[in-house]
N, C-alpha and C positions, 0 to 999 in steps of 0.2 A: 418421479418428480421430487424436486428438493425440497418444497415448501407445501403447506397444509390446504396452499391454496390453487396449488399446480404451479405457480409461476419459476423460473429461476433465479437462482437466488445470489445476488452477492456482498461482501463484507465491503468497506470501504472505513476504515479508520484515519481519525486525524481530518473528519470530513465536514466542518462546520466553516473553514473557511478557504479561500485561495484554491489549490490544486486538487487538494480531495471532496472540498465542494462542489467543483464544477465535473469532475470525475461520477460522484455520486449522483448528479443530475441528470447527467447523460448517459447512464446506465438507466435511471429511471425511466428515459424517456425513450431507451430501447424493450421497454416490458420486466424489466426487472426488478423482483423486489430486492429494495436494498435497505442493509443495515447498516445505519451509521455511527460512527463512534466521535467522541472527543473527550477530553478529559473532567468535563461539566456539560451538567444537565443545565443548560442558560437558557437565556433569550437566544443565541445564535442556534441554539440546537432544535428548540420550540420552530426557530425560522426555518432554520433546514427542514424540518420533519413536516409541515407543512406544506412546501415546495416541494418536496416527495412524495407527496398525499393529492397533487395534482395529476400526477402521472404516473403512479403505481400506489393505491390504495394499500395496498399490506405493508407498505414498508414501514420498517420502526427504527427507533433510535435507542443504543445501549450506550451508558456513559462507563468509561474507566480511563483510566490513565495507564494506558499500555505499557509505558517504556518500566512498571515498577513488576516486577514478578509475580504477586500475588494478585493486585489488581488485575494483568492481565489474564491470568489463568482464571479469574472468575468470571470477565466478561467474557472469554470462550466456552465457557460454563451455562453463561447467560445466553448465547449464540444458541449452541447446541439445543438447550429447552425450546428454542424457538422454531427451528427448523432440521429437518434430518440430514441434508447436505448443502452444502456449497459450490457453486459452480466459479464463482471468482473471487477470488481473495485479493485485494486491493492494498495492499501496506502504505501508506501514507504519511502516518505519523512519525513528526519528526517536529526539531527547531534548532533554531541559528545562533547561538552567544558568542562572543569574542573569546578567543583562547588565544593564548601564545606560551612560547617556551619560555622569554624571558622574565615573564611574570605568572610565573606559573604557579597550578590552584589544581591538584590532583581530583576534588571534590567535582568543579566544572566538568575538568575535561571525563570524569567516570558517566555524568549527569550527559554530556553529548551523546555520549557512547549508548547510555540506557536509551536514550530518546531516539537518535537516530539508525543504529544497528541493533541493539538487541530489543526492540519494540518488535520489529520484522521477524525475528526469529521467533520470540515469545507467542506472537500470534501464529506464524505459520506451525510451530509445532501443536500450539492446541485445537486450529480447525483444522488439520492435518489428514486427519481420518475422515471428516466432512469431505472435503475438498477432492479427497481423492475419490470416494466415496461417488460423486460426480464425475471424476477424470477430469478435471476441473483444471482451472487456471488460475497462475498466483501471480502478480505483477509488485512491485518490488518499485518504490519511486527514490531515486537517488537525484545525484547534482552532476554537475560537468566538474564539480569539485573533487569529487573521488577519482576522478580519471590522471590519468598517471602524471601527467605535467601539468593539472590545471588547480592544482590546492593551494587556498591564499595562506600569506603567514598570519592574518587577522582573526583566522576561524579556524588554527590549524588541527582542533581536536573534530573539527566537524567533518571537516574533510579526508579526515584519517577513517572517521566514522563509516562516509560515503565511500571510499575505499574499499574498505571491510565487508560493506553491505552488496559493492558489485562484484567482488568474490564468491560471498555466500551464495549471489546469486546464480553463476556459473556451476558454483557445483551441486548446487538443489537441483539445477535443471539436470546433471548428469545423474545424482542421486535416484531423482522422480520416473525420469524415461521408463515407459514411454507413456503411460498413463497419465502424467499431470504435465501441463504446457508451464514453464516459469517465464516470465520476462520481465526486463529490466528497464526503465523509464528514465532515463538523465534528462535534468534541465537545470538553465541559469538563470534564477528570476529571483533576483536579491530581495525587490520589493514583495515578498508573496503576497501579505496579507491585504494588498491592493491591485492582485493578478485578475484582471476580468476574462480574460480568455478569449476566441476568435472563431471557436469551431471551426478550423478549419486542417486540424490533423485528426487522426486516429490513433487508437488503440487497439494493438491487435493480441485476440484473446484466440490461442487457438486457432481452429479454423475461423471464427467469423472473426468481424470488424467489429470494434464500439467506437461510434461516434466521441471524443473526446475535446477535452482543451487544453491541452500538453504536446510536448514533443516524445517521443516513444521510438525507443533502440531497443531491440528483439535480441533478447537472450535466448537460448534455446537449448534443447538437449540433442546429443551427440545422437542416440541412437534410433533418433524419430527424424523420417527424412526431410519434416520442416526447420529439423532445427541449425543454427547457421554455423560456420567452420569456426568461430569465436571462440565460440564455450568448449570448441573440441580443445586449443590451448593449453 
């Protein structure tokens, strides 16, 4: 068992509001304990941890702000004291600022970059050993931005970001084979922080189903025969 309390256990950062909110939720209300992150211990987090104390009593909430190196490697830190493994790792954390080339601010577009792709990596390397630890699953949320023709010139450092993160994900999933399931999550929801959701797609972790409220494209690994001819590329 991953957790002190038997149940399984998964991370979900960037989960206080929009996509990793309702992600988080629905992991809860599958028996999960889950642990939440956001970059403040607020009133939104107090809210979350509450709403997760309806449907999985152990679950807790760790604050840090992933996307900065050391912050992150402490709340994996913090992770690890709480639990012995992970069975889903959930990457979430990210955010949206205006970049462009012709008005260009090296500082922003480094600040996209920490936020939206190396937040993902920063966590998957420090609950790495968790995670596998379970044979566990790591889901990876990106945009239809990073996909090859769909990057606007208004966010173009974010989308470069996004890019970069559905790479990484491809080859984590060849990396990991066959022991840890990787997949990769695109959507277009400009509005996030006013995303209520629909329930009515899934998330597929591995062999089972989570109920989620996203849309969800299966990245996989080449040499596990669920994983899809994509990632072989």
């Amino acid at each position: 068992m991953s957790s002190p309390s038997g149940g399984k256990v998964a991370v979900v950062t960037g989960s206080t509001a929009g996509i990793g909110h309702a992600i988080a939720i629905a992991l809860a209300k599958k028996n999960y304990i889950v642990i939440g992150n956001a970059r403040r211990e607020d009133d939104r987090a107090y809210s979350l941890l509450a709403e997760l104390h309806q449907h999985s009593q152990h679950s807790r909430f760790v604050p840090g702000d992933v996307s900065s190196e050391s912050s992150a490697s402490e709340f994996c830190r913090v992770v690890g004291s709480l639990v012995s493994g992970v069975d889903v790792l959930i990457n979430n954390a990210g955010r949206t600022e205006p970049t462009s080339i012709t008005s260009f601010d090296a500082g922003e577009w480094r600040k996209q970059f920490d936020a939206n792709f190396f937040s993902a990596v920063l966590v998957t390397n420090g609950l790495l050993s968790l995670v596998q630890k379970c044979h566990g699953s790591i889901v990876n949320v990106s945009s239809v931005r990073g996909l090859f023709d769909s990057g606007r010139e208004g966010v173009m450092a974010y989308s470069a970001a996004k890019a970069a993160l559905n790479s990484f994900t491809k080859t984590l999933a060849k990396a990991l084979a066959p022991n840890v399931t990787v997949n990769l999550s695109s959507r277009d929801l400009p509005r996030r922080h006013t995303w209520k959701g629909l329930q009515r797609n899934k998330w597929m972790l591995g062999e089972k189903s989570v109920q989620s409220n996203a849309s969800s494209t299966r990245t996989k690994s080449p040499t596990s025969q669920s994983r899809s001819r994509k990632t072989r590329q």
